[in-house]
PAKOL-295003 format. One record per atom (N, C-alpha, C): residue in one letter; x, y, z. Coordinates in steps of 0.1 Angstrom, whole numbers, plus 5000, padded with zeros to 4 digits. Example, Ala and Ser with C-alpha at 12.3 -4.5 7.8 and 13.67 -1.06 7.14 Angstrom:
REM residues 2
A513249435078 A512349555078 A513249675078 S512849785071 S513749895071 S512950005079 
END
This chain:
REM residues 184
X069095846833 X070395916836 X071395816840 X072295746835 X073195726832 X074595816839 X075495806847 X076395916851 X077395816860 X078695766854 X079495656862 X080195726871 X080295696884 X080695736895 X082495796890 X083495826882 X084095886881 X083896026877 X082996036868 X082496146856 X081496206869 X080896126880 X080296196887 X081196306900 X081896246903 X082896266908 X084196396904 X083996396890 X084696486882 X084096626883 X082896606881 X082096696879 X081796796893 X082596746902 X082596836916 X081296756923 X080896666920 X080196656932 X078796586939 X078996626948 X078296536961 X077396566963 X076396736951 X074996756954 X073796666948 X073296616954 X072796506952 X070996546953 X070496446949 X068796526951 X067996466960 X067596516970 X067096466984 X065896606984 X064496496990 X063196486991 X062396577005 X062896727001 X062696817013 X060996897010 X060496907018 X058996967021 X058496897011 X058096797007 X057796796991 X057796796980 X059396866980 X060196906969 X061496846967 X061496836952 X063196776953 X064296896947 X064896876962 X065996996965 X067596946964 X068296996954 X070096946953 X070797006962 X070996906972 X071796916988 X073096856985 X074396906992 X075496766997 X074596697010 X075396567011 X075196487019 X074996557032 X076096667034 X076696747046 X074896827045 X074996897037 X073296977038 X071996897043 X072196817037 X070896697038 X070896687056 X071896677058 X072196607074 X072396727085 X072696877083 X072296947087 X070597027086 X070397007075 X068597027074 X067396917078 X068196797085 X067696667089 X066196597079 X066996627064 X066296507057 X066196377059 X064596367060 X064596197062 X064996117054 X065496027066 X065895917051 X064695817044 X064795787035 X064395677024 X064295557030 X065595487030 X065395347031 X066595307044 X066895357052 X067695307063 X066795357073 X066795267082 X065995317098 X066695387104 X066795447116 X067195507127 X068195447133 X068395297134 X069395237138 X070695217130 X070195157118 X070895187106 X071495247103 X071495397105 X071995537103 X072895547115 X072795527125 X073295547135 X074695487136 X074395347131 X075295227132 X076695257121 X075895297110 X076895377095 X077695467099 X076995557106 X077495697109 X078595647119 X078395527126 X079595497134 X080495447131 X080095317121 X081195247119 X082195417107 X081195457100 X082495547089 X082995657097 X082495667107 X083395757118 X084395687120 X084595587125 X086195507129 X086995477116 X086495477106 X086995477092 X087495587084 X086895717089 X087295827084 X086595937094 X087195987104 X086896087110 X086396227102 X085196257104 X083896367096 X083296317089 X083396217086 X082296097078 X080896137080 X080496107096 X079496157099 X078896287095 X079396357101 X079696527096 X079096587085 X079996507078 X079496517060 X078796457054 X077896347061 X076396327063 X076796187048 X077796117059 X077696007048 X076495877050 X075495947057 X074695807058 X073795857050 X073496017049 X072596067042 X072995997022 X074396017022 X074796007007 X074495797001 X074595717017 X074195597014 X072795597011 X072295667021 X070595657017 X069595657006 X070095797002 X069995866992 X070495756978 X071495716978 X072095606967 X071295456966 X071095426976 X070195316983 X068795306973 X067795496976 X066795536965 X066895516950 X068195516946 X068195536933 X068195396923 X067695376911 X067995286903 X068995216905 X069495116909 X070895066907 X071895096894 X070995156886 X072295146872 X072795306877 X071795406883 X072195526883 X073195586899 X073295456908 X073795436921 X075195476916 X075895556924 X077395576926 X078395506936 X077595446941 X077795316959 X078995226944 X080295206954 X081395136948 X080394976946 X079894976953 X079094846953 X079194786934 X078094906929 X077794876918 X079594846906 X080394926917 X081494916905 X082394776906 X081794706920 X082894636918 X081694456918 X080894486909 X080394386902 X079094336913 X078894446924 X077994356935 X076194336932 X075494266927 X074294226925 X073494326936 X072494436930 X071894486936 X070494416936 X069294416948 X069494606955 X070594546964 X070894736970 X072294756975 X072094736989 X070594776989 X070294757005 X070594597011 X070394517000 X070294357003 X072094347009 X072794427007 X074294437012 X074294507024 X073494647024 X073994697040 X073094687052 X072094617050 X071494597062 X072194507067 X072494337062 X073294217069 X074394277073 X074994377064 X076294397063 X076594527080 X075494607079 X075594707094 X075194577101 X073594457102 X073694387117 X074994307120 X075794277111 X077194177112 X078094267123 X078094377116 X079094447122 X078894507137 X077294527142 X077094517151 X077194387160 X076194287157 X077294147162 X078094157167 X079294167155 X080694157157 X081094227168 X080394367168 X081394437179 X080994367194 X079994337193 X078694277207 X079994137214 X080494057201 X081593937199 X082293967212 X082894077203 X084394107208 X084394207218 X083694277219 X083994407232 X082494377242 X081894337236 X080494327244 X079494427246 X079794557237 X079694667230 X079394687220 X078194817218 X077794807206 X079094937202 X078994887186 X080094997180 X080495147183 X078995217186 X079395387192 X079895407202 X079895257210 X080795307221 X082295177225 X082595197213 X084195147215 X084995227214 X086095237224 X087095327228 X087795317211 X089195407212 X090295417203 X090795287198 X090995237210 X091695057207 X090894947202 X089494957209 X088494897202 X088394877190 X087895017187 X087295027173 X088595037162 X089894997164 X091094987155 X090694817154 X090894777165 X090794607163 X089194567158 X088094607160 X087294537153 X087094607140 X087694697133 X087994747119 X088794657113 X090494647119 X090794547115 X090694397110 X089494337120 X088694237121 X088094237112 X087294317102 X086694307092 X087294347082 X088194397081 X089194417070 X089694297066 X090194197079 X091294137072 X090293987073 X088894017079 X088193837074 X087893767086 X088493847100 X088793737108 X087293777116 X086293707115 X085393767120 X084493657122 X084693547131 X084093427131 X082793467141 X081693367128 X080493387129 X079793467123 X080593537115 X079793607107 X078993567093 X077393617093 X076593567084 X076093687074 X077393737068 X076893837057 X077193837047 X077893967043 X078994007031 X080194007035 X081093957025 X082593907031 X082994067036 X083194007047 X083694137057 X084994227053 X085594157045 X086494237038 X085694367026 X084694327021 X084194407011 X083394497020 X082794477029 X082394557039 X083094677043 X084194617045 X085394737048 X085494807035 X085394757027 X085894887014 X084694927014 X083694877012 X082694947004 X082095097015 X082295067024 X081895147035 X083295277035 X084095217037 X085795327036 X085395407026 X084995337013 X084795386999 X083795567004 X082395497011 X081695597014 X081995707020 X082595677031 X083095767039 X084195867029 X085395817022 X086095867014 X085495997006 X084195916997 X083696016989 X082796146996 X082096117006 X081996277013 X082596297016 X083696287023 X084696387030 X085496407019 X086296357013 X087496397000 X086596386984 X085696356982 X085096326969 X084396476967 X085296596971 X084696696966 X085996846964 X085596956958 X086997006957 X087397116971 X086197086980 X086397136993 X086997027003 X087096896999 X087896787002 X089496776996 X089596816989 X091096836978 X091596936984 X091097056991 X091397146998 X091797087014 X090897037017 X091696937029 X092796887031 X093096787017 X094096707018 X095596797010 X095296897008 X096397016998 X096497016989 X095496936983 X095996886969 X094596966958 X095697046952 X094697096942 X093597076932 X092697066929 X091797046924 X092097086911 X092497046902 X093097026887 X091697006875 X090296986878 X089996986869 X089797056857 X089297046844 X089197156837 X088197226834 X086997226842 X085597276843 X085197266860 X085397356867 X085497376881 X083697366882 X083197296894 X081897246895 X081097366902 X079897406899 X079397486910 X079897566919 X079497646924 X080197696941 X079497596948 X079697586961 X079097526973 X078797366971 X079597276962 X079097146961 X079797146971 
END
């Protein structure tokens, strides 16, 4: 299955197939994370760390169970991954990107506030976002911290607005011409 993250995208959506009782059940990210599917291939900390950094990056990130939607992408073939990763030329596996790429960022915040990321105030967590946005992140031993910042923004973006109950958020109509499911 073959499906490029536009056409995926088009198609309404974010229900994705995640590995409940034994069975493989088509959840959103948001479902998965309210029915507390385990994850695959991120630990506990991992998840924790994602869920924080794409909170400061897009407030309901969490919410909408964007660590669930990395995990879950993480599982899959890299050719059939919708993670911007794959679009913007990055050598999978994808996990080989977010484990260095979440411990950097923990680091980083340890650097500069002396704190781990979930608990950096408003001003904090603007400046060590920025810090990885714009590069300035000395000492760091990962993925250019600029791609960090998208690729993660990216995530957070597509659960919260990558659906037509997100288009509804932002007021902007949902124009396709084959309306997806109810409840993606």
């Amino acid at each position: 299955m073959t499906l490029n993250r536009r056409d995926f995208l088009k198609q309404g959506g974010l229900s994705l197939s995640f590995a409940l009782a034994g069975s493989s059940v088509l959840l959103t990210p948001a479902q998965a994370r309210a029915k507390a599917v385990p994850y695959i291939v991120l630990n506990a900390d991992e998840v924790a760390l994602l869920e924080a950094i794409c909170e400061i990056l897009l407030p309901g990130a969490k919410e909408e169970g964007v660590a669930h939607f990395v995990d879950q992408q993480l599982s899959v073939d890299p050719n059939d991954s919708l993670l911007v990763l794959k679009y913007f030329g990055y050598p999978p596996p994808y996990v080989d990107f977010y484990r260095p790429a979440l411990s950097e960022c923990q680091k980083l915040s340890q650097r500069m506030f002396k704190k781990d990321v979930a608990q950096l105030d408003s001003s904090e967590s603007h400046q060590f976002i920025e810090a990885i946005r714009e590069g300035k992140t000395e000492g760091w031993n990962g993925p250019p911290p600029p791609l960090v910042y998208q690729a993660m923004r990216n995530d957070a973006v597509d659960v919260v607005y990558g659906t037509v109950k997100g288009f509804e958020k932002l007021g902007i109509p949902y124009m396709e011409h084959i309306l997806p499911p109810e409840g993606f």
